[in-house]
C-alpha positions as CSV (number, residue, x, y, z in Angstrom):
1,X,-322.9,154.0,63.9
2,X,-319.3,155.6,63.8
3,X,-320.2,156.5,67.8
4,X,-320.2,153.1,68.6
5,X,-317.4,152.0,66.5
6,X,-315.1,154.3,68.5
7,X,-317.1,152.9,71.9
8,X,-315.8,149.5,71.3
9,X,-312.1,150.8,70.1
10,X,-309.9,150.4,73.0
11,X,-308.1,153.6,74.7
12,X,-304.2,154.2,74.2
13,X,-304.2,153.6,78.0
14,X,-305.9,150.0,77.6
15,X,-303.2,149.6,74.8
16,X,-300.2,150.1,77.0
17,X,-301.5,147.9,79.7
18,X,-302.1,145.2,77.3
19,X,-298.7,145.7,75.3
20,X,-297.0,145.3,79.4
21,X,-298.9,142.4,79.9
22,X,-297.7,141.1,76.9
23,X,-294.5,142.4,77.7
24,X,-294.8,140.2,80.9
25,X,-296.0,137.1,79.3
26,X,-293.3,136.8,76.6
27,X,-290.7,137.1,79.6
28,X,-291.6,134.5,81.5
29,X,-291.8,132.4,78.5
30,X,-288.2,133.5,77.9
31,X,-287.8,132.3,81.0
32,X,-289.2,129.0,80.5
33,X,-287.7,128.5,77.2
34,X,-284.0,129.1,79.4
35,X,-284.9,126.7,81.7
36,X,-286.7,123.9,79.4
37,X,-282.9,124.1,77.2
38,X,-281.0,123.5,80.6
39,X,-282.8,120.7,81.1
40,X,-282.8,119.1,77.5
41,X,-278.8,119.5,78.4
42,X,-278.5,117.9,81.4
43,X,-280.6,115.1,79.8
44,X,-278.8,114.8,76.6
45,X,-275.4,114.6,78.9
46,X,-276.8,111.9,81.0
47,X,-278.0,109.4,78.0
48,X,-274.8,110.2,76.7
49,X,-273.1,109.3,79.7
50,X,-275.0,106.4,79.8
51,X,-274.6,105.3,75.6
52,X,-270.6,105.8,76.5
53,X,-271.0,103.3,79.6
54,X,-273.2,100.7,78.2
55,X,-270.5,101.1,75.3
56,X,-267.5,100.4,77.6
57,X,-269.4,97.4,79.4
58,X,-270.3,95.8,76.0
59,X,-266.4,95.9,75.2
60,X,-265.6,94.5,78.1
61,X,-267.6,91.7,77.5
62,X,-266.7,91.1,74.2
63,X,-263.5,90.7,75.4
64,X,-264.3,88.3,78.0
65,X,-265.9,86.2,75.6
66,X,-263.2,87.0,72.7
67,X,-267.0,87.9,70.5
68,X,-265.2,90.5,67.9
C-alpha cells in the first residue's frame, strides 16, 4: 500500500518541469494582462475623445439656437 502511494507521487524532476511550465504560463498571462490594459487605454482615450467632441458640438448648437 505505501509502495504504491509513492508510485503515484510525482519525482522532484516532474516537479520542476511542472513549476517551469507554470513558470511559462503565468508569463504570458503577464503578457496578456500588459496588452489587455493598453488596449482598455486607448479605448477609454477614444470615448473620451469622443464625450469631449459630442460636448463641444452640443455647445455649439445650443448656441445657435440660443437653448441655455
Amino acid at each position: 500500500m505505501v509502495a504504491r502511494g509513492f508510485s503515484e507521487t510525482a519525482t522532484k524532476v516532474q516537479m520542476v518541469k511542472v513549476e517551469d511550465r507554470l513558470t511559462k504560463v503565468e508569463d504570458r498571462l503577464t503578457k496578456v494582462e500588459d496588452r489587455l490594459e493598453n488596449i482598455e487605454k486607448i479605448l477609454l482615450r477614444q470615448q473620451n475623445e469622443k464625450i469631449q467632441n459630442m460636448e463641444r458640438r452640443i455647445n455649439r448648437l445650443e448656441e445657435m439656437f440660443a437653448v441655455k
